[in-house]
N, C-alpha and C positions, 0 to 999 in steps of 0.2 A: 362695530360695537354699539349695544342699544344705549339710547339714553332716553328712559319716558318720565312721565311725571308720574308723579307719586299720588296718590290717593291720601284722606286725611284717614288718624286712626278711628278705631272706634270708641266708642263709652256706653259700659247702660245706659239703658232708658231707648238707642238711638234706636230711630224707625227703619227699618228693615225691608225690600222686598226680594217675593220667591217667586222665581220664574221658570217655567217650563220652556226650554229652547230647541228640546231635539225629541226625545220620546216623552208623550204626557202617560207619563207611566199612575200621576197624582189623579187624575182623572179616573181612572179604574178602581171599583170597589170594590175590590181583590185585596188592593194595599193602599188603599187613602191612608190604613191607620199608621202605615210608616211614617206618611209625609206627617199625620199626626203629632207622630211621635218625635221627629225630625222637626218641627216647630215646635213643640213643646220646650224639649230642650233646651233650643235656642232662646227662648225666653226665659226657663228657669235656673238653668245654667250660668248664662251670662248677658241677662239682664235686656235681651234687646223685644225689641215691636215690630213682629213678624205681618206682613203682609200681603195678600196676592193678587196678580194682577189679573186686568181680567179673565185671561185665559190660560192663568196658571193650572186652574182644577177641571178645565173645557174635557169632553170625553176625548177619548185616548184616540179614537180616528179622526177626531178633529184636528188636535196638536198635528198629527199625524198631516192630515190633507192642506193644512194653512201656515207653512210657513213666513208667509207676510204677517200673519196675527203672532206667531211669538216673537218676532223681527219688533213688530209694532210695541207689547209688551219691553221689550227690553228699553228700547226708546225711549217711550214714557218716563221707565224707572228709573233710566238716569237723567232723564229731562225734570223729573219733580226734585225738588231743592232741600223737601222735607226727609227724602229717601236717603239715607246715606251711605249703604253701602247693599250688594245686588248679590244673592244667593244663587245659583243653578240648582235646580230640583235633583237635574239626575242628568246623565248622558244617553246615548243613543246612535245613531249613525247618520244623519242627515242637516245637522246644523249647517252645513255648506250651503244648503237652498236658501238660508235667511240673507243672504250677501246680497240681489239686487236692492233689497226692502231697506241698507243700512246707511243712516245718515252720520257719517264720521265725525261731521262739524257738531252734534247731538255728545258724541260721545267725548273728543277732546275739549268742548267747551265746559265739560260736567263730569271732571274726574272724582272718580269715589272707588270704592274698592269693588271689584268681582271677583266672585271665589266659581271657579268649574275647572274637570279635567274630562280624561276620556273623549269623548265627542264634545265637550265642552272645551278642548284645545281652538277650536275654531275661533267661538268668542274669547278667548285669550286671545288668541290674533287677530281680532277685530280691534280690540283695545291697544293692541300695539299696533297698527297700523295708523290709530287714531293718537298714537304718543301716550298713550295712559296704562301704567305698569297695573299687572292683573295678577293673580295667586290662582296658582294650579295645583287642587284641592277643594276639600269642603263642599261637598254636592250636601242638600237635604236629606235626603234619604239615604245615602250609603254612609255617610260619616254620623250627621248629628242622629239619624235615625235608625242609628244599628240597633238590633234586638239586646234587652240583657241589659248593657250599661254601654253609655260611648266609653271607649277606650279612654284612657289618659293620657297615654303619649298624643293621639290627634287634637282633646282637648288643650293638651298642656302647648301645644304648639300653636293652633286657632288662637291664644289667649298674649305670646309672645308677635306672635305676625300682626295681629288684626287689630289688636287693643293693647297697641304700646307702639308709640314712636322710639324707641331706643334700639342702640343697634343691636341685633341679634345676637350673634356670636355663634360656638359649635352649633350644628346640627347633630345630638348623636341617634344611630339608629336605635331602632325598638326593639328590645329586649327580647319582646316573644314576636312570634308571626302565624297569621294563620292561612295554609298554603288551599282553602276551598273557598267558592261561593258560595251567596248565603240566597236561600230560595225569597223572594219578595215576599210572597202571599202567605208567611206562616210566621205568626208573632211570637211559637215558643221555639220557633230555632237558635240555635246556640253556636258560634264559633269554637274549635276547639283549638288552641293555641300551644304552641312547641320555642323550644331555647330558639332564640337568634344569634347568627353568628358574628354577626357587626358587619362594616363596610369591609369590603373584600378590595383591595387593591392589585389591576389586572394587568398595567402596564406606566412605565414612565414617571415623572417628577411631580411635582407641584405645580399647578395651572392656577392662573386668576383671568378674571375677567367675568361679565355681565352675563345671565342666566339666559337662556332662551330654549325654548323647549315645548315637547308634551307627550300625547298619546301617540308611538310609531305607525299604528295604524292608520291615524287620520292623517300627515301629511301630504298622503298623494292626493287631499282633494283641495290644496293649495295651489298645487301647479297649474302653473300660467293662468291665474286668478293675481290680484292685486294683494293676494296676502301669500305669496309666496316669499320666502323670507330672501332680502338682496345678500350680497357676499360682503358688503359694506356693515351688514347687522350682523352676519355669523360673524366677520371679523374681530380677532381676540376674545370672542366669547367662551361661555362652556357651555356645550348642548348635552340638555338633559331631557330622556325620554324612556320610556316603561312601556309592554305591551301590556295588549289588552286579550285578556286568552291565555290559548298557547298553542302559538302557530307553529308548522312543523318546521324541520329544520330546512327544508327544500325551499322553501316559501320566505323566510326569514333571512336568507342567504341571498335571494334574489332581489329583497327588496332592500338590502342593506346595497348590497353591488349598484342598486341604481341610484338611492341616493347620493352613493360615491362617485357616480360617474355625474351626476350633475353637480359635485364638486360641494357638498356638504360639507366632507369632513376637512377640507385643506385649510382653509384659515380659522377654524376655533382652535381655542389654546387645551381645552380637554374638555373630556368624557361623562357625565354623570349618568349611569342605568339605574333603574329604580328594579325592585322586586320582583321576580314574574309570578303567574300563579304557577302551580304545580307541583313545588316542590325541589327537591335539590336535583336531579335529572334535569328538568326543563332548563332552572337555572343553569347547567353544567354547561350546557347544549349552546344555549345565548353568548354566555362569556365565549366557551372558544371559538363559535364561529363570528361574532364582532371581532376578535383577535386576528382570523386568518384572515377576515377582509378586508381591515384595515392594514394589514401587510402587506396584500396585494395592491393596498392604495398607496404604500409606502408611507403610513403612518404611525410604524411601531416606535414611534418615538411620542407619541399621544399619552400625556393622562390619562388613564381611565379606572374611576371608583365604582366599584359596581354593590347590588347589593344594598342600595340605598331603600328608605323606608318610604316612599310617596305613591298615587298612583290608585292601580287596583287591587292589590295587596291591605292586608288589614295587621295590625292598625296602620293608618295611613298618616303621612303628615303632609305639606304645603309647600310650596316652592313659589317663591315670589319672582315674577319676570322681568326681566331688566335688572334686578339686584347684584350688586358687585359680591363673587362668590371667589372662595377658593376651595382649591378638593388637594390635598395632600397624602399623596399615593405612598409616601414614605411610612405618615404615622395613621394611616387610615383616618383620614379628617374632614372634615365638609363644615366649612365656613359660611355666614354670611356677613360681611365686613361691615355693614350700615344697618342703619335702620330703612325698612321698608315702606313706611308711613308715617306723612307729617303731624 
């Protein structure tokens, strides 16, 4: 079971940095005006002082070719004292390369909050390996800088996570969902949004225990690296993860059977899935075959809530790591028991 430290909350006014860690998607004048818009926000919204590092806005084959320079970047921004809490731009696929470049003692000496998902699972697990609890959610560009208006269920949740020491309480899902991608480079695109159907409960009791998780897809570049997660951390946990895409069923069966065979799912206490894109099909697809292979793992006796609101899915909301959670398969419920920030 994890146990990290806590980062402190937020408050207007506080100074802010945005870092690019995986794709400098901010760098290309294609869609600077997202990240724009994605700061703007952030400062009109909810009051904070957005700032970039230096090679937050670097051209996009730079981020690209230098991952020591956004390793470095990150470093800084939790090494400055005035920074109080560390944005991810966006995801991407190669945060793994930042892992020679990262000094832990940097990071457990100077807890504060980071908000990343998707390929930003990584630095989530940088920060726990470092003992310091991280939120998986909140990129600049996909959440604060969605076209149109940011959602409210993502705001309304950013505003209970980040900027309140108090314990949280329900998690409920989002009412609507919208099951497409939104193109970067066109400001008058428009999400269009359909009913939600709540948390769908797939198997089993009531689970508690400490949050650990992220993007399914990036796990396999944990293995047999120093952030691969021990059986001591999955212990009494709930692992919660969400794809990214939508991968076939062939593919998704395979890579669930491996993590089973390296013994992921045996000692967490239960399940949390997040959204997939696509639609109720892909959806359909996900649930039963996580169902038949944790059968075959002889884990049908697993919690598991599926259907949760976080992720690549919109609106999106936050899942704080290490947080003591429960998921109640009875009454479709998703708890978090504490407060996430001191």
């Amino acid at each position: 079971m994890l146990h990290l430290q806590k980062p402190k909350h937020l408050e207007p006014g506080d100074k802010v940095a945005a870092v690019s860690l995986s794709w400098g998607a901010a760098g290309r004048p294609d869609i600077r005006w997202r990240y724009e818009l994605g700061k703007r926000r952030m400062e009109e919204l909810f009051g904070l002082r957005v700032v970039e590092m230096p090679h937050t806005l670097a051209p996009e084959d730079y981020v690209r070719d230098h991952p020591e320079k956004r390793a470095e970047d990150l470093m800084a921004a939790f090494a400055d004292p005035s920074v109080k809490a560390v944005f991810n731009v966006i995801g991407g696929s190669d945060s793994i390369r930042m892992l020679p470049y990262i000094d832990f003692d940097v990071l457990r000496n100077n807890p504060k909050i980071f908000t990343g998902y998707s390929d930003g699972t990584t630095t989530d697990f940088l920060c726990m390996k470092a003992g310091i609890a991280s939120f998986y959610g909140a990129h600049v560009l996909n959440d604060f800088g969605e076209p149109g208006e940011m959602p409210d269920y993502t705001a309304g949740i950013i505003r209970r996570m980040l900027f309140s020491n108090a314990a949280v309480g329900d998690i409920a899902p989002a009412a609507q969902y919208s099951d497409s991608e939104m193109p970067f480079t066109d400001p008058d695109a428009r999400r269009v949004y359909v009913s939600d159907w709540g948390y769908e409960p797939l198997q089993g009791g009531t689970a508690r225990g400490t949050l650990i998780g992220g993007c399914f897809e990036v796990f396999p570049d944990f293995e047999d690296t120093c952030l691969e997660p021990t059986g001591d951390m999955l212990e009494g946990s709930i692992l919660f993860f969400e794809v990214c895409g939508t991968p076939t069923e062939e593919r998704y069966r395979a890579k669930l059977r491996h993590y089973g065979q390296k013994g992921m799912f045996d000692r967490i206490s239960g399940l949390l899935m997040g959204k997939p894109l696509g639609g109720r099909e892909e959806y359909a697809m996900l649930n039963r075959v996580t169902l038949e292979v944790l059968a075959e793992l002889g884990r049908s006796d697993l919690p598991v809530l599926a259907n949760a609101s976080f992720g690549h899915n919109s609106p999106s909301g936050v899942i704080p790591m290490g947080a003591m959670a429960e998921i109640d398969c009875q009454k479709g419920r998703f708890t978090i028991l504490e407060n996430v920030t001191l």
